[in-house]
MARDO-527684 format. One record per residue (C-alpha): residue number from 1; residue in one letter; z, y, x. Coordinates in steps of 0.5 Angstrom, whole numbers. Layout:
REM MARDO-527684
R     k   r       w       v       u
R   NUM   a       Z       Y       X
...
***
This chain:
REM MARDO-527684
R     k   r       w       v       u
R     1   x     -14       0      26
R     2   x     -19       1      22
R     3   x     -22      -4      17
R     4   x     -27      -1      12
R     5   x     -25      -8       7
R     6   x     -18      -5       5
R     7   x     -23       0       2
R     8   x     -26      -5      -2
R     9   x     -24      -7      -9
R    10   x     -26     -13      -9
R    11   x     -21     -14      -3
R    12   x     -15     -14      -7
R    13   x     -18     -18     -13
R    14   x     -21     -13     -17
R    15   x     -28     -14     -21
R    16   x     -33      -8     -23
R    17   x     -36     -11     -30
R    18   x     -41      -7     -34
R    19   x     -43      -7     -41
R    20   x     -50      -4     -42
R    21   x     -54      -1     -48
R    22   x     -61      -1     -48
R    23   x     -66       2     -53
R    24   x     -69      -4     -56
R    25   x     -75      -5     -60
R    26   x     -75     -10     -66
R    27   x     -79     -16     -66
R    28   x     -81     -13     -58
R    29   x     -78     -18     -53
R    30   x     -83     -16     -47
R    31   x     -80      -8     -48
R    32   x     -73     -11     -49
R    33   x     -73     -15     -43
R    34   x     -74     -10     -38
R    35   x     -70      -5     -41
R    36   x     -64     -10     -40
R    37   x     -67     -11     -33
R    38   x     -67      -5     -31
R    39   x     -59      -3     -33
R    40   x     -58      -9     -30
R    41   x     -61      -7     -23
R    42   x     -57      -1     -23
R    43   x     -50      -4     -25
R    44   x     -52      -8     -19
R    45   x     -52      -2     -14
R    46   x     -46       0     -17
R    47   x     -43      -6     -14
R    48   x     -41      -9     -21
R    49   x     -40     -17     -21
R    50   x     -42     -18     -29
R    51   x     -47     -14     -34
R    52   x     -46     -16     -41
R    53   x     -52     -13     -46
R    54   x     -52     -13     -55
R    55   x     -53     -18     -60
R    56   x     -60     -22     -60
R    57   x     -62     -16     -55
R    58   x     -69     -19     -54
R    59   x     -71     -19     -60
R    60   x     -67     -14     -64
R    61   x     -61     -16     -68
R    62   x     -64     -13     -75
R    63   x     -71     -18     -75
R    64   x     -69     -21     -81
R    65   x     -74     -27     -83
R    66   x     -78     -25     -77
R    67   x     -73     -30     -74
R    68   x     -77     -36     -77
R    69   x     -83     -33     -73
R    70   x     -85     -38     -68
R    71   x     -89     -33     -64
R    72   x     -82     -28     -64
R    73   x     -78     -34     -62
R    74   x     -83     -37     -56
R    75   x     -84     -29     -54
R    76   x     -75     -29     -53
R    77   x     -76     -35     -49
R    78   x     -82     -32     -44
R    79   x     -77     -25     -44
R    80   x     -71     -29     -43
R    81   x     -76     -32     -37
R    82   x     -77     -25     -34
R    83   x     -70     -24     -34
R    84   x     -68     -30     -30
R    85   x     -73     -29     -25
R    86   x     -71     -22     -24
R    87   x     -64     -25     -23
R    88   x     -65     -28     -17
R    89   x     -66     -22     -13
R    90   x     -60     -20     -17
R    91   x     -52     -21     -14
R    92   x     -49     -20     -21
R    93   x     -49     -25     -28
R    94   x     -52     -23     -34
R    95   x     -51     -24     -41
R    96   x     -56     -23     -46
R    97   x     -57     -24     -53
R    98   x     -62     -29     -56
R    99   x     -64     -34     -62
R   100   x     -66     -40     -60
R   101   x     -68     -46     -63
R   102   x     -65     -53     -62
R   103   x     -65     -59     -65
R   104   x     -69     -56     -71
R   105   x     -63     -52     -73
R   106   x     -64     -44     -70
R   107   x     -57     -41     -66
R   108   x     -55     -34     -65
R   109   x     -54     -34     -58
R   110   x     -51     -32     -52
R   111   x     -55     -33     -45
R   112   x     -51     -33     -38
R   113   x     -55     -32     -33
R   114   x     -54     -31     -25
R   115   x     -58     -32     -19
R   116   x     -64     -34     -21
R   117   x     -61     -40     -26
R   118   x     -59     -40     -34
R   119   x     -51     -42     -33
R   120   x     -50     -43     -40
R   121   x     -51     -42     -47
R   122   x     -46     -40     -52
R   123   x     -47     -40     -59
R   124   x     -44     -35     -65
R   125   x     -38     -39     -70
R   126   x     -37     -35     -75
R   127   x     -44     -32     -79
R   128   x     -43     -26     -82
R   129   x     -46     -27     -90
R   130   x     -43     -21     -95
R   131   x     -44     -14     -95
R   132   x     -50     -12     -91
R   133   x     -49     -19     -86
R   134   x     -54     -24     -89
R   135   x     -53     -29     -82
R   136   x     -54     -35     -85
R   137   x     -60     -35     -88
R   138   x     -64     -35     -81
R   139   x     -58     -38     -77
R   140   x     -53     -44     -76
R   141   x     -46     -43     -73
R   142   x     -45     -47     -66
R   143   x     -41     -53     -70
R   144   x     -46     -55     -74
R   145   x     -50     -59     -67
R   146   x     -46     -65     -63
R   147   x     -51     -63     -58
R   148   x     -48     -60     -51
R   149   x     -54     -59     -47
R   150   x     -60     -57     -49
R   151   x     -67     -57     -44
R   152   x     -69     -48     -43
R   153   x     -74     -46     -38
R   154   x     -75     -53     -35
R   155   x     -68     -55     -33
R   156   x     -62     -58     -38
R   157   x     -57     -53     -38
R   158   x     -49     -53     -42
R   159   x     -49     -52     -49
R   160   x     -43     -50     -54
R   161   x     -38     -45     -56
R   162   x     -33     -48     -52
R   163   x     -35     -46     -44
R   164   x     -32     -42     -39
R   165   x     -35     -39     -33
R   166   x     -32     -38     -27
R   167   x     -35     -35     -20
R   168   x     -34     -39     -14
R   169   x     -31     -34     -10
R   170   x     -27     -31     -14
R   171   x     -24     -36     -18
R   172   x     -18     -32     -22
R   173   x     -25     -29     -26
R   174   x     -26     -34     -31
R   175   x     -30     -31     -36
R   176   x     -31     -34     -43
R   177   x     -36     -31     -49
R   178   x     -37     -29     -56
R   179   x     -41     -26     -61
R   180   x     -40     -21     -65
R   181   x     -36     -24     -72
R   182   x     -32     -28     -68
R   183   x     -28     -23     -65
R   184   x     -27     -21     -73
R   185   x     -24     -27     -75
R   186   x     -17     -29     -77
R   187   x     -16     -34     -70
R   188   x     -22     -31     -65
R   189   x     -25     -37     -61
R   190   x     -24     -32     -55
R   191   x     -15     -34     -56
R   192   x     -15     -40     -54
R   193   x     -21     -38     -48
R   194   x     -15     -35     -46
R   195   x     -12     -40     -46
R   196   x     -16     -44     -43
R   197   x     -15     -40     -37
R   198   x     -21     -34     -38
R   199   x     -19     -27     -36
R   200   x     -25     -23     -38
R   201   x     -27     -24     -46
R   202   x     -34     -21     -47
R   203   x     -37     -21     -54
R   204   x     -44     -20     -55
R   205   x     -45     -16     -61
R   206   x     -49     -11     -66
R   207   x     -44      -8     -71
R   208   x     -48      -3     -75
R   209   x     -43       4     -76
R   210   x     -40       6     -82
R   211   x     -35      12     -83
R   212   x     -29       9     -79
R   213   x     -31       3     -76
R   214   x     -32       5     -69
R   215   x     -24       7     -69
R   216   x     -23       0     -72
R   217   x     -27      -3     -66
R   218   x     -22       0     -62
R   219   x     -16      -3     -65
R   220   x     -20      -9     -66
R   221   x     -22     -10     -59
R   222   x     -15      -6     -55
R   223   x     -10     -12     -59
R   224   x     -15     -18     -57
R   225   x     -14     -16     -50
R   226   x      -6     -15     -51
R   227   x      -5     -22     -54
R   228   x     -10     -25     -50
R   229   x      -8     -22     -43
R   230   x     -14     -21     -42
R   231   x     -20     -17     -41
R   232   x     -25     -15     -46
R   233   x     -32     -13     -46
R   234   x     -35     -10     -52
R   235   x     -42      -9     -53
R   236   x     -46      -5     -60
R   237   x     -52      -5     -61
R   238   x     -57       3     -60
R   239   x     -62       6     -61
R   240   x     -68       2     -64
R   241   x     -65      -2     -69
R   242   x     -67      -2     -76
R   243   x     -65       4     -80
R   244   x     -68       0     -87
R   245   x     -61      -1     -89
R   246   x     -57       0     -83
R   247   x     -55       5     -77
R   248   x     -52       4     -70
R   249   x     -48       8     -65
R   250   x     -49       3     -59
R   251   x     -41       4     -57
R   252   x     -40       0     -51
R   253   x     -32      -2     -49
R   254   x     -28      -5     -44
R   255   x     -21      -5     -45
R   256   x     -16      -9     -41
R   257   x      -9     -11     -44
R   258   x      -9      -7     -48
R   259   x     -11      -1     -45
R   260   x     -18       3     -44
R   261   x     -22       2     -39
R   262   x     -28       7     -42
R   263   x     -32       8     -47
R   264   x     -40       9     -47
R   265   x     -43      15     -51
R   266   x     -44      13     -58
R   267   x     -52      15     -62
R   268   x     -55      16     -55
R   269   x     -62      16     -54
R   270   x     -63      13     -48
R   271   x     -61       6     -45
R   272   x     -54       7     -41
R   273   x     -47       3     -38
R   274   x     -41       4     -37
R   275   x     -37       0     -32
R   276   x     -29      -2     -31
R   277   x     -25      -4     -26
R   278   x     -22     -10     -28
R   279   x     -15     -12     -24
R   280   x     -16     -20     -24
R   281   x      -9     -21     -21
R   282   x      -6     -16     -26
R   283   x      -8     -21     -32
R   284   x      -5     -27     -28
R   285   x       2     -24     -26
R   286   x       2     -22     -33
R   287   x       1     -29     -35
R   288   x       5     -32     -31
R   289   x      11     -27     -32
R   290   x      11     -28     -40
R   291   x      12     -35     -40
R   292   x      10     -35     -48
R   293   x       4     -35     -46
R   294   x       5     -41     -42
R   295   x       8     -44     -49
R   296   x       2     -43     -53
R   297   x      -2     -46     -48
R   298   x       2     -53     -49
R   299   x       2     -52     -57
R   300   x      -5     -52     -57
R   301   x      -7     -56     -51
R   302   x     -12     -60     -56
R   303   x     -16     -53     -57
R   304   x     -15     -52     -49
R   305   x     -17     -59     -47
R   306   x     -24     -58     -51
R   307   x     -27     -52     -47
R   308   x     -31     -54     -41
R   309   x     -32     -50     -34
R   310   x     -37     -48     -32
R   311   x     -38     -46     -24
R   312   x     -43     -42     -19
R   313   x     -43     -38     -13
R   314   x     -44     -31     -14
R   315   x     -45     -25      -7
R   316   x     -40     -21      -9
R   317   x     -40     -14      -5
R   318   x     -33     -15      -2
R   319   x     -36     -12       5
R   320   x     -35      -6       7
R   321   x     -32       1       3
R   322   x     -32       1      -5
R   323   x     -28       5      -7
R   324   x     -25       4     -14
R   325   x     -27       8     -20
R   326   x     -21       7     -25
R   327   x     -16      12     -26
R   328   x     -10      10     -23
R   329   x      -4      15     -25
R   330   x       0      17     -20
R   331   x       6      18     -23
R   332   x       6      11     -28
R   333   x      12      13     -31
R   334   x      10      19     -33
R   335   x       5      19     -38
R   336   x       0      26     -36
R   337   x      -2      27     -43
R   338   x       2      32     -45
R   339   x       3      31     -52
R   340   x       3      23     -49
R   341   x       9      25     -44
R   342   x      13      29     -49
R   343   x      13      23     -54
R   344   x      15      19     -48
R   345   x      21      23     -46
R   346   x      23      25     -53
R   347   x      24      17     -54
R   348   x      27      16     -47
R   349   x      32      21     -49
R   350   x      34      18     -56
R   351   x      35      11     -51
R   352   x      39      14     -48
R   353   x      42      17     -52
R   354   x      43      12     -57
R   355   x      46       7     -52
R   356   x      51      13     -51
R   357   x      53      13     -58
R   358   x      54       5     -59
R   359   x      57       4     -52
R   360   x      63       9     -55
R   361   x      63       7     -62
R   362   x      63       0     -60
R   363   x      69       1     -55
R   364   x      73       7     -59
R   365   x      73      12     -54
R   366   x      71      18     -56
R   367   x      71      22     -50
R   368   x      66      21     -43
R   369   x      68      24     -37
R   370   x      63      26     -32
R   371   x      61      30     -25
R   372   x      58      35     -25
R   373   x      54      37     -18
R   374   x      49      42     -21
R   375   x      44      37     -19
R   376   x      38      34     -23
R   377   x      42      27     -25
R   378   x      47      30     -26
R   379   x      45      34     -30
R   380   x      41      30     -35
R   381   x      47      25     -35
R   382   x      50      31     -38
R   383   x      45      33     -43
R   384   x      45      25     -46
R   385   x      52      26     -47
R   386   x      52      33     -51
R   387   x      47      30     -56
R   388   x      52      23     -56
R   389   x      57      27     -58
R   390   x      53      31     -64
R   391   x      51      24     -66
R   392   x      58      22     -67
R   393   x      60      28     -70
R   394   x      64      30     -65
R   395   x      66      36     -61
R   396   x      63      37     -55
R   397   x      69      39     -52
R   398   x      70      31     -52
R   399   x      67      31     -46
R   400   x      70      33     -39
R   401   x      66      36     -34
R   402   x      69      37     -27
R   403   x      64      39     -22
R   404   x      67      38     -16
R   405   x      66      42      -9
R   406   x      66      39      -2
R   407   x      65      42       5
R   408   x      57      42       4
R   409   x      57      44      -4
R   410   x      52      50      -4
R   411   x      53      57      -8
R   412   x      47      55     -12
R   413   x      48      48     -15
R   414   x      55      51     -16
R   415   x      53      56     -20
R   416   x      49      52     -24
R   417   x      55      46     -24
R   418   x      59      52     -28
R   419   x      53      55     -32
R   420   x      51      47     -35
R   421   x      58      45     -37
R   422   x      58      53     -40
R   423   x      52      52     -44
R   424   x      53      46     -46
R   425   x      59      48     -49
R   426   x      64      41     -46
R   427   x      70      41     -42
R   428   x      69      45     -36
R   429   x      73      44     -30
R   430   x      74      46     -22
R   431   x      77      41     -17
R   432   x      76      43     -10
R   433   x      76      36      -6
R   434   x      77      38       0
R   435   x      85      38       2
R   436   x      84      31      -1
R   437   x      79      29       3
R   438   x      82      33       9
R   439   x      88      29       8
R   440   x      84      22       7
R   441   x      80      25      15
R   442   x      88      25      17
R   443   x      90      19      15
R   444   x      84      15      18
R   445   x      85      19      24
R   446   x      77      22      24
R   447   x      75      26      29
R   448   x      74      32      24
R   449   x      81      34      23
R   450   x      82      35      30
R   451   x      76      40      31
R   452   x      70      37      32
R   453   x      65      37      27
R   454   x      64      30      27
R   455   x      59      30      21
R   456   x      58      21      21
R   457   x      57      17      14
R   458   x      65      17      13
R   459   x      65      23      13
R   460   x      60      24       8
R   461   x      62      18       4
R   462   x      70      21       3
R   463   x      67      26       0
R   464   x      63      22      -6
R   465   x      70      17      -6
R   466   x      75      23      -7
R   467   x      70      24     -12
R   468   x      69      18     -16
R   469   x      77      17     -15
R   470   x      79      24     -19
R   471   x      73      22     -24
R   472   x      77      15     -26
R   473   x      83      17     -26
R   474   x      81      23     -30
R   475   x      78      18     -35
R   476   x      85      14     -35
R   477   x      89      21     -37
R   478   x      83      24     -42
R   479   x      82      17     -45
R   480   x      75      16     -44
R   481   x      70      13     -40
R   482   x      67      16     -33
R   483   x      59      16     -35
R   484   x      54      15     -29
R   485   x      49      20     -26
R   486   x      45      16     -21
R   487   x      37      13     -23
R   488   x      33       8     -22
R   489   x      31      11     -15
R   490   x      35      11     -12
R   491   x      38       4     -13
R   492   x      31       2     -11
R   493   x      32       6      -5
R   494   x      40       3      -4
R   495   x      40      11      -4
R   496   x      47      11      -6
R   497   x      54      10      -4
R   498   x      57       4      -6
R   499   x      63       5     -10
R   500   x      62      11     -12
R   501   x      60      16     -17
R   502   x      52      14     -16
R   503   x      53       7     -16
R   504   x      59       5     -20
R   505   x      61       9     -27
R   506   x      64       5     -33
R   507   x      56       7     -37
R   508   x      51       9     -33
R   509   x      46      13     -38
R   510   x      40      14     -33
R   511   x      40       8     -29
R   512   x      33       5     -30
R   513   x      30      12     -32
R   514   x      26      14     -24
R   515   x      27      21     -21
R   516   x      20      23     -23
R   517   x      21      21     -29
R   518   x      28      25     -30
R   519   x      24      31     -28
R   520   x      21      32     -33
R   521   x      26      29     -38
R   522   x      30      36     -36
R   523   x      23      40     -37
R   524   x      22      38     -43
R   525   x      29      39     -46
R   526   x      28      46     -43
R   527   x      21      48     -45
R   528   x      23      45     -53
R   529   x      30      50     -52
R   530   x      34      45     -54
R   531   x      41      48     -51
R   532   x      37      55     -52
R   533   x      34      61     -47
R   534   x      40      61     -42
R   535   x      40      53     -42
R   536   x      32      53     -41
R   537   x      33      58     -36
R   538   x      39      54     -32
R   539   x      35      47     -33
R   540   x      29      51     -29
R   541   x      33      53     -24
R   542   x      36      46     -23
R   543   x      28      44     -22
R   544   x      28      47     -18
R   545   x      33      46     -12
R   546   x      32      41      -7
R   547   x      34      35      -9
R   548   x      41      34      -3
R   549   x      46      31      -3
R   550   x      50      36       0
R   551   x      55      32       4
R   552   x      54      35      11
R   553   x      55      43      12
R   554   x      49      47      13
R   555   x      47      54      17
R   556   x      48      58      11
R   557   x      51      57       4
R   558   x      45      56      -1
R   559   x      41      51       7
R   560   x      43      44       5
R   561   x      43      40      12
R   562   x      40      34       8
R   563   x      35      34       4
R   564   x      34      27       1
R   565   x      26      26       1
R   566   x      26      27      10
R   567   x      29      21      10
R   568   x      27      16       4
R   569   x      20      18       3
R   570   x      17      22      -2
R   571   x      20      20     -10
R   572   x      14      22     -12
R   573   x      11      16      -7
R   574   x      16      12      -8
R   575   x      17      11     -15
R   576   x       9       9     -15
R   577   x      12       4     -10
R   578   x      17       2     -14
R   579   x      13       1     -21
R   580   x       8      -3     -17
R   581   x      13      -8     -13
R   582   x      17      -9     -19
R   583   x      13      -9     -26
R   584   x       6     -12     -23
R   585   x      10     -16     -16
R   586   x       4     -13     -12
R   587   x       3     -15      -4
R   588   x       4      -9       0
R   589   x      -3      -8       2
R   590   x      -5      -7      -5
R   591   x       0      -2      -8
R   592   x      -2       2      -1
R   593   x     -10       0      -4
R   594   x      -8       4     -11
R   595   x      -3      10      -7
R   596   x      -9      12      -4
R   597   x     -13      11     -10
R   598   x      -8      15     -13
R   599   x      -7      20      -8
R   600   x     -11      20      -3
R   601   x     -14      25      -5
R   602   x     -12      32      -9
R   603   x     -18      31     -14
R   604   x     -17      23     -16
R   605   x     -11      21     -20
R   606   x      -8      25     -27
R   607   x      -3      30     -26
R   608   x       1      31     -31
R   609   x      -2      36     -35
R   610   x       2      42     -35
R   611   x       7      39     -31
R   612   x       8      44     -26
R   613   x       8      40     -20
R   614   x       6      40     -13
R   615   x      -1      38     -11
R   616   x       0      34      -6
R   617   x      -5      29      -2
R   618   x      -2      22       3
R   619   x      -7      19       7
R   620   x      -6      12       9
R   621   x      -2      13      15
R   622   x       3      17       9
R   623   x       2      12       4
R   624   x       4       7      10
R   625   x      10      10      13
R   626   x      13      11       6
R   627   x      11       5       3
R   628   x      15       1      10
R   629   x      22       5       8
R   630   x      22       3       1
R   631   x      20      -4       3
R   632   x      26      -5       8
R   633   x      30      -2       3
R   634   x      29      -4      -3
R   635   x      29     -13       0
R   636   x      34     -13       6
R   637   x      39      -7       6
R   638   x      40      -6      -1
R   639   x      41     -11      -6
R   640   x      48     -12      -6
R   641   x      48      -6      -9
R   642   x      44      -7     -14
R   643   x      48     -15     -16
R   644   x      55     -10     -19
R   645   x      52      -5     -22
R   646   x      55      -2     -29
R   647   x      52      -3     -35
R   648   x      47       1     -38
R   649   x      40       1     -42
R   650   x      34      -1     -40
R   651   x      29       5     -43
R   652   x      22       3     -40
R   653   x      18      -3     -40
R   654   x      17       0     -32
R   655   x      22      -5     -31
R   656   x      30      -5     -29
R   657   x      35      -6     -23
R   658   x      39      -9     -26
R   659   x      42     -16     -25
R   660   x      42     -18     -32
R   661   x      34     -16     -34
R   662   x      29     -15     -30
R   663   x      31     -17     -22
R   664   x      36     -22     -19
R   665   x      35     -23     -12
R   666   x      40     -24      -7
R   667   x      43     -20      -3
R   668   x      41     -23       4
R   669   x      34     -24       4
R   670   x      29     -22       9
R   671   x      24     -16       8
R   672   x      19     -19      14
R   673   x      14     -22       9
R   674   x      13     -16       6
R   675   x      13     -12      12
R   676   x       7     -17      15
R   677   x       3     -16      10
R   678   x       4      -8      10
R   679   x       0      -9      17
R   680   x      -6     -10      13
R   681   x      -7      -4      12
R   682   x     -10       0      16
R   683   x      -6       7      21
R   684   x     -11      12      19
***
């Protein structure tokens, strides 16, 4: 099945905006007007839906009294003339910075032109009038008129500071301006335009450099956009302003919630763009989870009720292949800056960790008791609880290691069970479960004990029974508590034994922290030498085995039969499903449209850096199959395990399985809307 609309962004409600910086000259509207003009032409073949431009861009910000000149004035309304006619050859809106007079009073303005019509004029609130800011010798803030249209051009269009424009066909991109100080102030006008329903801010501005400022625009820009959950577009003015008392960097930025979407070159001499792909429905689905959002709506329902909309139908480019251009990770839990990731893992541990030391303190035990396979979960549950224990001043003594081998345990993972509990300095043990299991086999009259090699779920699952039996009853005779091993993903995947050991514990340290993410939790405490060189060298050696859960005999000692990812998918694939299905709540075709974005091939994403890591490539009909396992899996055959699952602390924002955070579901729902929806997206 192909179907070149899956590979478009605007098909999974995406918009590709743009901001532009053009060289102006002061006081040279016709010269401005075609710079603006031609930025806007290449945004367009670039599939952008939105350009915004600079502060009093056709004109030049720093006029200074040449404001009061009527021929300056009448040449912005003839640019501005320029600009609409060319629009109407133009699938894209345009927003450009002007003074315009109305009711014998001069404005700062920004007009919003789209298709070949003004669609609105906003004017600037608040007028900067200290330091070098002089704004209200030449300029009238926007509530110092009652009027609400004005007549421009030959037709009456909307006035005012309080409009919002929205594309017909695309309503969740509802836009709303401001200029420049007015994103400065206490209480922008853009907040309560986000309340009123805008999901893309864009401020027009000029904003002359300083030492530090452009740091500042970015902190400035970032929390409005987070508050606001929204987008913001942020335009400075370049080259060809007036340098009698001032400088200009042309910094353009497009941030959304709070995160960069990308920055323009700063002190360039030409004009140029940037552009963000912007998710409108992530926008949307943040506000609709947080509910607060929706508390300041009704708290401030007479600012909401002033603004107006305003409406018109826009070409969006929705038909054939636009490939999104923003990054998107591909492992979201794992941030692939280095120093970044090393952050993220260090504060993760220390969640962990201090949840360990309260849930201890708390209960006055002072042992833990834990299974250890040799295998990555365990393995780190490990490592939090040696930390726990220096955090209370205990002797690592304190915690009972047992590793257990079953019928299928292999050489390596058993040899690096012992050399983990012997570097980390706990309580080790040995407990060979097979004459138990044998005896459980015999007493339920299983084929196994007769000969046969019967390898079914049962006997897989008497294995990881007598396992979690000899750990609770050890936590009885020692005093303590069983700490759980199994992660976020695999409850995600129901890849866990109900009951047992990766399912039910008395704490579970890990189980909302992702299996990729556990992967460099164990590299990071092995490349910091926290358990010194032989640990590191130990912790590698776990890295790199495969991840198995050893539960059925293989060819050879150190050949598992099972290999956990032939079956479930890929973690890496399958935690990116995850993350976009829990956090974001995505339809199946759009999490496939971000995996292919992703993964589709070995140059698109972020590796994390240093991260040693396989460079592998899914193609659609990869990220289709995998993504339909984890659909069944996570919504029909696996909640009820998630609805009893043991206490444990939540560590990301990437969310939790538990039934007391993130996700209440039942545990007899239906996966077939979710599997529909996946048949959206093409085989191959």
């Amino acid at each position: 099945m192909m179907n070149p609309e899956f590979f478009n962004l605007y098909s999974h409600d995406f918009a590709r905006v743009a901001v532009g910086v053009p060289v102006c000259r002061v006081a040279d509207p016709v010269f401005n007007a075609k710079e603006t003009i031609a930025l806007a032409i290449e945004a367009e073949k670039n599939g952008a839906a939105l350009i915004a431009f600079p502060e009093l861009g056709l004109s030049a910000y720093t006029c200074d009294d040449l404001f009061h000149q009527k021929a300056l004035l009448d040449a912005c309304q003839h640019a501005l003339a320029s600009i609409v006619e060319a629009s109407a050859t133009l699938d894209i809106a345009m927003i450009v910075g002007m003074p315009l007079r109305v009711e014998h009073q001069l404005f700062n303005c920004a007009v919003v032109v789209a298709a070949g019509k003004i669609r609105g004029i906003v004017p600037k609130s608040y007028l900067p009038n200290y330091g070098e800011f002089y704004e209200a010798r030449q300029f009238s803030p926007a509530d110092s008129v009652a009027v609400t249209e004005v007549t421009l051009l030959g037709g009456t269009v909307p006035f005012g500071a309080n409009l919002l424009f929205e594309l017909e066909n695309q309503p969740l991109f509802r836009f709303h301006v401001e200029i420049c100080e007015d994103v400065w102030v206490p209480i922008p006008p853009s907040t309560f335009a986000a309340l009123a329903g805008a999901t893309v801010l864009v401020n027009l501005s000029a904003s002359n450099i300083v030492v530090g400022k452009a740091r500042y625009r970015h902190q400035l820009v970032s929390q409005q956009s987070a508050r606001c959950l929204s987008a913001y577009l942020y335009s400075s003015a370049g080259k060809g302003e007036s340098s009698t008392d001032m400088a200009w960097d042309g910094q353009a930025l497009i941030y959304e919630n709070g995160e960069l979407l990308a920055e323009s070159e700063r002190f360039s001499d030409r004009s140029h763009l940037v552009y963000g792909d912007i998710d409108l429905e992530r926008l949307s689905r943040e506000r609709m989870r947080m509910s607060t959002f929706g508390d300041s709506v009704r708290r401030h329902a007479g600012e909401v009720a002033r603004f107006r909309k305003v409406a018109f139908p826009l070409n969006l480019p929705v038909t054939g292949k636009l490939a999104l251009s923003r990054n998107v990770e591909r492992f979201p839990y794992v941030p692939s800056d280095a120093s970044r990731r090393d952050e993220r893992c260090s504060e993760v541990y220390n969640i962990q960790v201090q949840a360990l030391v309260q849930r201890l303190s708390a209960s006055g035990m002072q042992k833990v008791v834990i299974g250890v396979s040799g295998g990555l979960d365990s393995t780190h549950a490990l490592l939090v609880c040696a930390k726990a224990m220096d955090r209370l001043g205990l002797p690592r003594k304190n915690i009972i290691g047992i590793t257990m081998p079953g019928f299928a345990t292999s050489e390596r993972t058993l040899l690096q069970a012992r050399k983990l509990m012997e570097v980390v300095g706990c309580s080790a043990s040995e407990i060979d479960i097979r004459p138990s299991c044998l005896q459980m086999l015999k007493d339920i009259g299983h084929s196994y004990t007769s000969g046969e090699e019967n390898y079914d779920i049962t006997f897989e699952n008497v294995q990881a029974g007598e396992r979690t039996s000899h750990l609770f009853r050890l936590a009885n005779h020692h005093q303590g508590i069983v700490i759980g091993t199994g992660d976020l993903s695999e409850l995600a995947l129901g890849w866990c034994t109900y009951g047992v050991g990766d399912h039910m514990s008395h704490y579970n340290v890990n189980a909302s922290v992702p299996k990729t993410l556990i992967v460099h939790l164990v590299r990071w405490v092995a490349e910091t030498g926290q358990i010194g060189a032989s640990g590191s060298d130990v912790l590698l050696s776990v890295l790199d085995t495969d991840i198995s859960p050893e539960l059925v005999p293989g060819k050879g000692k150190d050949a598992p039969e099972q290999k956990t990812e032939s079956v479930i998918g890929p973690y890496e694939l399958q935690d990116f499903n995850l993350y976009y299905t829990l956090r974001f709540g995505f339809s199946p075709s759009k999490v496939a449209f971000l995996a292919h974005a992703a993964w589709g091939n070995r140059d698109a994403g972020r590796w994390p850096e240093g991260a040693h890591v396989v460079r592998n490539q899914y193609g659609v009909g990869d990220i289709k199959r995998n993504l339909g396992i984890f659909l069944r899996r996570f919504f029909q055959t696996s909640q009820f395990k998630r609805t009893c699952v043991p206490n444990s602390p939540k560590v990301g924002s990437g969310g939790s399985l538990s039934p007391r955070g993130d996700w209440r579901a039942p545990s007899d729902s239906e996966s077939a809307v979710w599997m529909r929806e996946l048949d959206k997206v093409p085989d191959q």
